[in-house]
N, C-alpha and C positions, 0 to 999 in steps of 0.2 A: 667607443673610443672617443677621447676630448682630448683637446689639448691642457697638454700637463702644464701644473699651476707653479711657474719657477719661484711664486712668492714660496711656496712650503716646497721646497724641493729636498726629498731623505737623500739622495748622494748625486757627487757632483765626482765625478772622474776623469782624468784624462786620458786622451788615449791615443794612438798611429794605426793607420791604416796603410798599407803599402802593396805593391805589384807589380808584375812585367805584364807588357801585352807581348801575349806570343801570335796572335792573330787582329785581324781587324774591327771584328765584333766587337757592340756596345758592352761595357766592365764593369758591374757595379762598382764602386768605391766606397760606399757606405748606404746602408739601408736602414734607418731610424724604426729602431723597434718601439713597440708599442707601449707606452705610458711614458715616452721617453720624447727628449729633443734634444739636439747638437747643435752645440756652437762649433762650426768650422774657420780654426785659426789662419792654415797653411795649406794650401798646393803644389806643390813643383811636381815638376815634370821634367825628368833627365832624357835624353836623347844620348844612347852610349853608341850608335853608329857614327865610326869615328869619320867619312866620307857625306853624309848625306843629311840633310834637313828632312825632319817628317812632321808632317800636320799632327795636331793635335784638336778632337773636339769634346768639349764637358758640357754635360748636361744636368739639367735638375727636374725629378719629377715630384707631382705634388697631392697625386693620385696613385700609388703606389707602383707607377711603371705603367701606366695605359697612356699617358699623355709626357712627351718630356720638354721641357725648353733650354733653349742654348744658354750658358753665361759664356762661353769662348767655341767660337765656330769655327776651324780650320787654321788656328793657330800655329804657323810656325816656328819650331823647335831648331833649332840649328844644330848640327853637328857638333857633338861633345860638350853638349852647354844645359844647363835647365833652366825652365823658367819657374820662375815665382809669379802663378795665376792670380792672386787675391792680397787685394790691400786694405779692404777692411772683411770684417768679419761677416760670414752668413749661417742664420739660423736653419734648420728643419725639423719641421715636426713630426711625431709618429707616423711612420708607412713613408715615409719622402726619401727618396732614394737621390745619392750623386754618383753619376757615372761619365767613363770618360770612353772613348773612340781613336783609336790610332789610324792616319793614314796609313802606315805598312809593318806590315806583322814586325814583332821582335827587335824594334828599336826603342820602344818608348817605357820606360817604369816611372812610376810615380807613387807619391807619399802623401799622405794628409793627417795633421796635425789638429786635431780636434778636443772639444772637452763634454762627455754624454751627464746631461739631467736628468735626474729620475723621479718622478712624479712620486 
């Protein structure tokens, strides 16, 4: 595997990734197949618990999920609001997975707005 040469890139696609967290467990959100890389546009993160704020945490691995690091650690969500995570854009490359972590089951869905390269 190498990374893919966006000078020659055969398709260039966009695409949405979306989900509830119905438990607490780390979510993937996207996992960069191989000969390929994403540009990640957009974030949010709605909170439809119309009473309660709930953490949110996202991660990014660069090894394909043996090691991850934070871009937002325990972010709070407020009740009935979502956040928009990212103001500028992040790349990842083949096997780099982004994943996100709900403080409490079954309040938190989120979307991401991305565009896949394809070597």
């Amino acid at each position: 595997m190498a990374t893919p040469n966006l000078v020659n890139v055969a398709t260039i696609s966009p695409k949405n990734a979306m989900g509830s967290l119905g438990d607490t467990n780390r979510t993937t959100m996207i996992d960069v197949a191989a000969e390929s890389a994403v540009r990640i546009d957009t974030i949010l993160i709605s909170n439809d618990d119309g009473t309660n704020a709930c953490d949110a945490t996202v991660e990014v691995s660069n090894d394909n999920g043996s090691t991850y690091y934070k871009i937002a650690s325990t972010i709070s969500v407020p009740a009935d609001s979502t956040l928009s995570l990212i103001d500028t854009p992040i790349y990842l490359d083949e096997t780099d997975l982004i994943a996100i972590t709900a403080g409490t089951a079954s309040d938190l869905d989120w979307h991401v707005s991305y565009v896949e390269l394809i070597d």
